[in-house]
C-alpha positions in Angstrom: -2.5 41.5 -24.2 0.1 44.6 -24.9 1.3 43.6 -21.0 2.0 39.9 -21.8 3.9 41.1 -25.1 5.7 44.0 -23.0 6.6 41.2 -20.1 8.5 38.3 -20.7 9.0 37.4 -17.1 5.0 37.5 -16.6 4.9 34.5 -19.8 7.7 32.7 -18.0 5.9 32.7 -14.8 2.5 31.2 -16.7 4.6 28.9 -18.6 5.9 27.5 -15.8 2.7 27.3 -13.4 0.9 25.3 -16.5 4.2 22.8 -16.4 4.3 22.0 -12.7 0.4 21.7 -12.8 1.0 19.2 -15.6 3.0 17.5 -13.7 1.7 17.0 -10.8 -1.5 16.0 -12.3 0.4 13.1 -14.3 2.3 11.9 -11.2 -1.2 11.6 -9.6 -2.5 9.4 -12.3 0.7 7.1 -12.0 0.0 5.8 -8.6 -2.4 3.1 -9.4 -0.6 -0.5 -8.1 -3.5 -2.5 -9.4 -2.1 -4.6 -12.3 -3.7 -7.4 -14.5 -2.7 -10.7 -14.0 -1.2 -11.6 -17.0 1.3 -15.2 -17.5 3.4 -17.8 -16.2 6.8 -17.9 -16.7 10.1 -19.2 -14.8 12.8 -16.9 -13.3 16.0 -18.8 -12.6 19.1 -17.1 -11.2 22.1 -18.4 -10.2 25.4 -20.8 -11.6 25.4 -24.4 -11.2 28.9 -24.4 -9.1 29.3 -26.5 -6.1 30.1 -24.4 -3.6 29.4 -25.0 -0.1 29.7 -22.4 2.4 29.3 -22.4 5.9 27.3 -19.9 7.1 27.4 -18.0 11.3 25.4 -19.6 13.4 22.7 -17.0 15.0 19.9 -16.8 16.3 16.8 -17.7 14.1 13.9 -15.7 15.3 14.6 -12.2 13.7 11.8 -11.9 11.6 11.4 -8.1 9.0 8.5 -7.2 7.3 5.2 -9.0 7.6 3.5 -12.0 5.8 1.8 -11.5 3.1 -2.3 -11.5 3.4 -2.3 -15.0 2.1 0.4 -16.4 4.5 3.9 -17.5 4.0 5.5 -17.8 0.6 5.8 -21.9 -0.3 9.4 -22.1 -1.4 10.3 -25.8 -2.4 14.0 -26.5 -2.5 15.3 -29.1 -5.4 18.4 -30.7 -5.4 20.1 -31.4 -8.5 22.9 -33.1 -9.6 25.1 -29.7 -9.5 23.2 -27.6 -6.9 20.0 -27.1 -4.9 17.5 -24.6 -6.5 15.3 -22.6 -4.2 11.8 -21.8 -6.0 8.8 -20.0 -5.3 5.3 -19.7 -7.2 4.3 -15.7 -7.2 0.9 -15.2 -5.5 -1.4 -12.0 -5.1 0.4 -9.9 -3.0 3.7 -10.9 -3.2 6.9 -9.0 -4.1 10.1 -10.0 -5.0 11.0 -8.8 -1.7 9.0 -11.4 0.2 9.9 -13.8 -1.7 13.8 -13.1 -1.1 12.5 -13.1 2.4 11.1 -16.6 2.8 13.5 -18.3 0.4 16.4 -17.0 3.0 14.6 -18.3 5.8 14.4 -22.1 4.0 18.4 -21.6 3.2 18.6 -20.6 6.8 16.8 -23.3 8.1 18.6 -26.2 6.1 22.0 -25.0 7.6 20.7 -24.8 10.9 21.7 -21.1 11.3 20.9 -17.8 11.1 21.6 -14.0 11.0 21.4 -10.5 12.6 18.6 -8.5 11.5 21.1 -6.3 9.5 22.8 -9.5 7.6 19.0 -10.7 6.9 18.7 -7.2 5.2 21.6 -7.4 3.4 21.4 -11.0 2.0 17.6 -10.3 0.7 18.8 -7.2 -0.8 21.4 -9.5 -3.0 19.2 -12.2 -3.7 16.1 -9.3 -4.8 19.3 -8.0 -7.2 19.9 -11.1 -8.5 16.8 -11.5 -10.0 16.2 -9.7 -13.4 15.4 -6.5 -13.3 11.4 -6.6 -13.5 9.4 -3.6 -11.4 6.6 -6.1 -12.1 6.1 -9.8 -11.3 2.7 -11.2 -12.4 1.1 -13.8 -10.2 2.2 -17.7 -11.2 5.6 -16.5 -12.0 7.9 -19.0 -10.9 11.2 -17.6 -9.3 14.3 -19.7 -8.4 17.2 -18.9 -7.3 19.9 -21.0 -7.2 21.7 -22.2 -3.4 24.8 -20.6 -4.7 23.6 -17.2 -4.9 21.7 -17.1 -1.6 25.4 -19.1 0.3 27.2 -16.6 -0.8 25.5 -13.4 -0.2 25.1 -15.0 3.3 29.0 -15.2 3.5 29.6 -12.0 2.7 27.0 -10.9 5.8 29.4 -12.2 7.6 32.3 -10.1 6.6 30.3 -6.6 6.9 32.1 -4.6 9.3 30.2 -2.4 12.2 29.7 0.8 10.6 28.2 -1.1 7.4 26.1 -3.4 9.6 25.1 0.3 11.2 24.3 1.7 7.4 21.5 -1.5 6.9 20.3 -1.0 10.3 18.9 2.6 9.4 16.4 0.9 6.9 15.4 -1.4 9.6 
């Protein structure tokens, strides 16, 4: 006892071995992904503008990431009077990422185009941070996002220049 009271630095040192060990231990506990399912509700993102865009015309086929366990996301498409809505029911195993994903593809394959895999990248990116801000999206969640948002993030694709087309490609 008369050492600890004669050595801060020893104190310290325990002090801080106790608060990393705390730590760890709570980051450990954090990990769990398994989360209850818990209620509907509808996302919408997006102005009702009419703006139509034209959009590169690339190949198709470049496909990132994988399907989900329980297959493609069903994204239906309505058209309203003001603008065409592009909507997707969350399922078990879905992320907003996947989501972004497939609702691209549908965009992509009512224009009759396509995009590199960088641009693909890029315009899922915008459309995932167009969507509010939830780390969590709960299964039967409905998410739209409006034809607006997805036309023009896939404009500005097209005016990336090489070295940021080369940035998006690392985190391919």
């Amino acid at each position: 006892m008369e050492k600890i009271k004669s050595n801060p630095r020893f104190v310290i040192a325990i002090l801080m071995a106790v608060g990393v060990g705390l730590l760890i231990s709570c980051t450990e506990s954090n990990k769990s992904t398994d989360l209850p399912i818990v209620s509907e509700e509808t996302v919408t993102v997006g102005q009702s503008e009419d703006t139509e865009q034209s959009a590169p015309a690339v190949d198709n086929k470049t496909v990132i990431g994988s399907t989900p366990e329980a297959g493609p996301v069903k994204v239906d498409s309505v058209e309203t009077e003001s603008e065409k809505t592009y909507t997707a029911v969350v399922r078990k195993g879905d992320n907003q990422t996947v989501i972004a994903r497939q609702m691209l593809n549908e965009f992509l394959s009512d224009k009759s185009s396509s995009l590199t895999a960088e641009q693909r990248l890029y315009v899922e990116t915008v459309i995932v941070d167009s969507l509010p801000r939830n780390d969590v999206i709960y299964v039967g969640t409905s998410i739209s996002v409006a034809s607006s948002v997805i036309s023009s993030a896939v404009e500005a694709s097209s005016k990336l220049t090489e070295a940021q087309l080369a940035r998006w490609s690392a985190y391919l």
